[in-house]
C-alpha positions as CSV (number, residue, x, y, z in Angstrom):
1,X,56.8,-33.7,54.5
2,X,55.1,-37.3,55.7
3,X,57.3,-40.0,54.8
4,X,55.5,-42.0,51.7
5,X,54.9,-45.3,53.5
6,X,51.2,-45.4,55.1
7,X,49.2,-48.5,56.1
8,X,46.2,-48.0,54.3
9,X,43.1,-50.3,55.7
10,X,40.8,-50.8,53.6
11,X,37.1,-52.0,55.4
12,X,34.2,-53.2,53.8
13,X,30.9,-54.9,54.1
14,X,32.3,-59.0,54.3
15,X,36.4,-58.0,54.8
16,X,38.5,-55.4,56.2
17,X,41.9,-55.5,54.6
18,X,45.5,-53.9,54.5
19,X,49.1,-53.1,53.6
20,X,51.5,-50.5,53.7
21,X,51.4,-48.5,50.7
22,X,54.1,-46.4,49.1
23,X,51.8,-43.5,48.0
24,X,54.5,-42.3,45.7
25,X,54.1,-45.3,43.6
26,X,50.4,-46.2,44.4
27,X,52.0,-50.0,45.2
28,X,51.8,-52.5,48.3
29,X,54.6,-53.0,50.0
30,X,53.8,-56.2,51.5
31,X,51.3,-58.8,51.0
32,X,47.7,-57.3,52.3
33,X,46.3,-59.2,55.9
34,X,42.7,-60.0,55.3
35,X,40.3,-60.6,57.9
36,X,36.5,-61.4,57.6
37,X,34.3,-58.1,58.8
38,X,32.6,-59.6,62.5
39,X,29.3,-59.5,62.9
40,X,27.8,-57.7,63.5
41,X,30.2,-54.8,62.4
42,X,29.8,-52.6,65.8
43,X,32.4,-49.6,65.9
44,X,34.3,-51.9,68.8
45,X,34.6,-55.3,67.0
46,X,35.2,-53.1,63.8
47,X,38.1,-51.5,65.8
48,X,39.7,-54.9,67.5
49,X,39.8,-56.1,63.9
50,X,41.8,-52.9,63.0
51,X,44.1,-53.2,65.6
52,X,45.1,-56.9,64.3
53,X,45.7,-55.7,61.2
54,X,48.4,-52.7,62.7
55,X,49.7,-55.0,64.9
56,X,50.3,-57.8,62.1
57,X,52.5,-55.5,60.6
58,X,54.2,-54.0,63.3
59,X,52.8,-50.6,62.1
60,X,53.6,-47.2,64.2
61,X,52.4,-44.1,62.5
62,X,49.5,-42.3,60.4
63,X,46.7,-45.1,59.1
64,X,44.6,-44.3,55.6
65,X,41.1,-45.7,56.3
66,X,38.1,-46.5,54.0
67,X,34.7,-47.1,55.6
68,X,31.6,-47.8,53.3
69,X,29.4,-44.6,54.2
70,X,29.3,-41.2,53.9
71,X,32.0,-39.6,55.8
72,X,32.3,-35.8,56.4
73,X,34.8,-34.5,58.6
74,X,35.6,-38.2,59.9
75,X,32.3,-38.3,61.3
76,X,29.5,-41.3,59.8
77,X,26.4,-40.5,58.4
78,X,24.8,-43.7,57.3
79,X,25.3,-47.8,57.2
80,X,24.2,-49.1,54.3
81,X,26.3,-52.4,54.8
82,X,27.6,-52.2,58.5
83,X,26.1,-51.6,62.2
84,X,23.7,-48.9,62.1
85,X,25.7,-48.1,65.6
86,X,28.5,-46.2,63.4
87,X,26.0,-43.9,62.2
88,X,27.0,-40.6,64.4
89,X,30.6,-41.8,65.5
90,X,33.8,-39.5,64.4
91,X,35.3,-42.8,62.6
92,X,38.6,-40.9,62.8
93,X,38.4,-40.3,66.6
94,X,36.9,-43.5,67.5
95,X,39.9,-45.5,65.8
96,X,42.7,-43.3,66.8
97,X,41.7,-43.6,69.9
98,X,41.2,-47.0,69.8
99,X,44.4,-47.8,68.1
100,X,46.9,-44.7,69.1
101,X,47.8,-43.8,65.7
102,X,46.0,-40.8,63.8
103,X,43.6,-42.3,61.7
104,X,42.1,-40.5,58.0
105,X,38.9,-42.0,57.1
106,X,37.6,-41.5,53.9
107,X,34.4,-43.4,51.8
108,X,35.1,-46.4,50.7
109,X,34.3,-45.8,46.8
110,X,36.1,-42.8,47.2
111,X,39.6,-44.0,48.1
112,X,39.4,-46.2,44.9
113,X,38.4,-43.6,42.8
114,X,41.3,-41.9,44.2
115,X,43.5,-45.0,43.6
116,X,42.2,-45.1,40.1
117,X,42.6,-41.3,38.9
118,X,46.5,-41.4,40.3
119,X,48.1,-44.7,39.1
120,X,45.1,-46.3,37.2
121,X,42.6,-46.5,34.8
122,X,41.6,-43.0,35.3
123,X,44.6,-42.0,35.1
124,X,44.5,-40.1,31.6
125,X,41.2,-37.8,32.3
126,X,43.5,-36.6,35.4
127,X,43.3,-33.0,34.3
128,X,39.7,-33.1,31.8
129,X,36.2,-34.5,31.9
130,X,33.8,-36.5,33.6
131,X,35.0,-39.9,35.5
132,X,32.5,-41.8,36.9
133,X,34.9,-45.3,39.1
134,X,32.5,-47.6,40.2
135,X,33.0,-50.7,42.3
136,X,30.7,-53.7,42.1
137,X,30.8,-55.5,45.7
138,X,28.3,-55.8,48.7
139,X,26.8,-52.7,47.2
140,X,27.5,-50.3,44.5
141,X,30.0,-47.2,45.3
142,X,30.8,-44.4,43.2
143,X,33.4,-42.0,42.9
144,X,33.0,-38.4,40.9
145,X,35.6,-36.9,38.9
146,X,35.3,-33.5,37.1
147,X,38.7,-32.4,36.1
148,X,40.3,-34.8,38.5
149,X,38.9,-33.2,41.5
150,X,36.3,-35.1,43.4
151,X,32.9,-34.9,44.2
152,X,33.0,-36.6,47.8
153,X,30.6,-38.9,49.0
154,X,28.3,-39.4,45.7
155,X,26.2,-42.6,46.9
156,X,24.7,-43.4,43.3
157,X,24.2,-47.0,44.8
158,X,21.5,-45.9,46.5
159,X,19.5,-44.4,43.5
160,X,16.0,-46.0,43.0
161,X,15.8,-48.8,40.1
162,X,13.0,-50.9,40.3
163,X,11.2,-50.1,43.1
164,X,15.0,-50.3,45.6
165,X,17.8,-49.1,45.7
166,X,20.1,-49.8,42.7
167,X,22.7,-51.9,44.8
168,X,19.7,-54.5,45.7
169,X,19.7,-54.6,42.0
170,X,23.0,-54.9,40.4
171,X,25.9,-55.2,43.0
172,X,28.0,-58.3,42.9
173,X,26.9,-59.2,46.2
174,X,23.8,-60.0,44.0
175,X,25.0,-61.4,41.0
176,X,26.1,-64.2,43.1
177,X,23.0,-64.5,45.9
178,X,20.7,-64.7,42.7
179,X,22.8,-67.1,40.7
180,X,22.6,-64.5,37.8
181,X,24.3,-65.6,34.7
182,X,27.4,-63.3,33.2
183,X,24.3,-62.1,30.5
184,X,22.1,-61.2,32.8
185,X,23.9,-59.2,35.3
186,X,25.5,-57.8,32.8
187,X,22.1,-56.9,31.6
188,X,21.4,-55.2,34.8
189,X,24.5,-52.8,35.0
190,X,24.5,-51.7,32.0
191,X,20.9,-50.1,32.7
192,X,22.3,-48.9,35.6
193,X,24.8,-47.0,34.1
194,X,22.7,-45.9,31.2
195,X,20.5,-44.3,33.7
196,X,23.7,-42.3,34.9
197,X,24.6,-41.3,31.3
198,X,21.4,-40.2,31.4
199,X,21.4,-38.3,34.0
200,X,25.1,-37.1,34.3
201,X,27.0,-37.3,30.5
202,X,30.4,-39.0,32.0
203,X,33.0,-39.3,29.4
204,X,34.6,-42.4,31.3
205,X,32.9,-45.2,33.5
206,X,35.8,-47.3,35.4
207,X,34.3,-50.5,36.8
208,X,36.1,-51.9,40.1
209,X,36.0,-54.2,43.1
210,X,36.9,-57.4,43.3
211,X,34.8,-58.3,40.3
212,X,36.3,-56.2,37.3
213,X,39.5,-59.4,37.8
214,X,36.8,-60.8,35.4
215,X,35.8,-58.3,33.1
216,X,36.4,-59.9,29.5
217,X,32.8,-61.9,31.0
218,X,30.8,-58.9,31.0
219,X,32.4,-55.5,30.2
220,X,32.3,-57.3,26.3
221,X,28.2,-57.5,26.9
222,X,27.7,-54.1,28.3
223,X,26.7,-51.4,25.6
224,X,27.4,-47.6,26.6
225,X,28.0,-44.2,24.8
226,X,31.1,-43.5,27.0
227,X,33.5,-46.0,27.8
228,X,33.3,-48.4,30.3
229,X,36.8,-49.9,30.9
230,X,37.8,-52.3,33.9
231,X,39.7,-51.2,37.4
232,X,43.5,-51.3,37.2
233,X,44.4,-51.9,40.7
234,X,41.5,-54.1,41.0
235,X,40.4,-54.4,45.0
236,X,43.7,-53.2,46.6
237,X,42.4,-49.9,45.2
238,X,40.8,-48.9,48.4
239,X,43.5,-49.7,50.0
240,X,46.2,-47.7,47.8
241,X,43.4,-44.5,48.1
242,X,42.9,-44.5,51.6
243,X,46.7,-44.4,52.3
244,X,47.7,-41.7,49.9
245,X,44.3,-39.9,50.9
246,X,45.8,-39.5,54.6
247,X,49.2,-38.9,53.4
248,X,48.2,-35.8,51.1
249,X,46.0,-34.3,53.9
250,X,49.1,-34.5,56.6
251,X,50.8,-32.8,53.8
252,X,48.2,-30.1,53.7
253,X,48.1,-29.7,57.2
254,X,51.3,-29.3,57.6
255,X,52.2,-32.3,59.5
């Protein structure tokens, strides 16, 4: 079986982060390396920036990586927040190549979810229900859960509110361009996720990113049938998913 330590890397829209990551415990193991995403985000600068990270911790062996499209099969299907050049690359080729370490890419908003339904929030519904984990950043990703199994690459960000898409309307990438007050944002994605309970019935919504460190200013002002409760591992969720995400596929494989 793979040994439990993997360096999950965690890339995003303004910073690609990581750590090791004992997948056992859903923990880091050392203080996550942080490095602004260059732009523009080309599959090249993306993977020099990579690199530093694996090299900053000395790290030989299998990588967990999250990358904020759809990914099927380690190949990219869109950019909603990086290079339109990714769109067609094998993510998982490109960087293992790049690197010479087998790379596992998975969404973005996935990986949390992941994070969040193993040692988290969502942690209870494991086995029952409906978990909708959310994360409020650059955009809006969202991560499925119907009886703790998950629906890949749900991209309810992009759902139309308003006239665009419902990231353009309530990420936290917005909250702060805009100025928006606590009241007012909260205002925002709580119609956002009525429309979901509309549309879906979840029993559970799980707000993360960055931004659920401050939920006591707007979770309190957000009115929904199911609850909405904040992130546990906050943003080193993506990285603690992407690492156990490559871990249990090696597993699987065989490896």
């Amino acid at each position: 079986m793979t040994r439990p330590v993997i360096l999950g890397i965690d890339i995003g829209g303004s910073g690609i982060k990581g750590a090791p990551v004992h997948t056992e415990k859903g923990i880091l193991l050392a203080k996550r390396c942080y490095i602004p995403t260059p732009q523009p985000s080309t599959p090249e600068a993306v993977a020099k920036v990579v690199a530093q990270i694996v090299t900053h911790f000395d790290w030989q062996g299998p990588i967990g990586c999250t990358f904020p499209a759809v990914v099927i099969e380690g190949a990219i299907h869109n950019a909603a927040n990086v290079d339109k050049r990714w769109i067609g690359v094998n993510g998982e080729t490109f960087l293992s190549q790049a690197i010479g370490y087998p790379v596992c890419m998975i969404n973005d908003a996935d990986a949390a979810g992941i994070a969040e339904m193993e040692f988290g929030a969502g942690h209870p519904y494991q086995g029952e229900g409906v978990v909708f984990v959310l994360t409020f950043g650059t955009g809006i990703g969202s991560a499925i859960f119907v009886a703790g199994r998950l629906l890949p690459n749900a991209e309810l960000g992009h759902m139309e509110m308003h006239g665009m898409d419902a990231e353009q309307y309530a990420s936290a990438r917005v909250r702060t361009e805009e100025n928006l007050s606590w009241e007012v944002w909260a205002g925002r994605v709580e119609e956002f996720l009525q429309r979901l309970e509309l549309l879906f019935s979840p029993d559970l919504f799980v707000i993360g990113g960055g931004i659920s460190r401050n939920s006591e200013l707007f979770l309190p002002l957000i009115h929904t049938r199911a609850p909405a409760v904040p992130a546990q591992l906050y943003n080193e969720a993506g990285i603690i998913g992407a690492a156990w995400a490559a871990r249990y596929i090696q597993v699987n494989k065989g490896n």
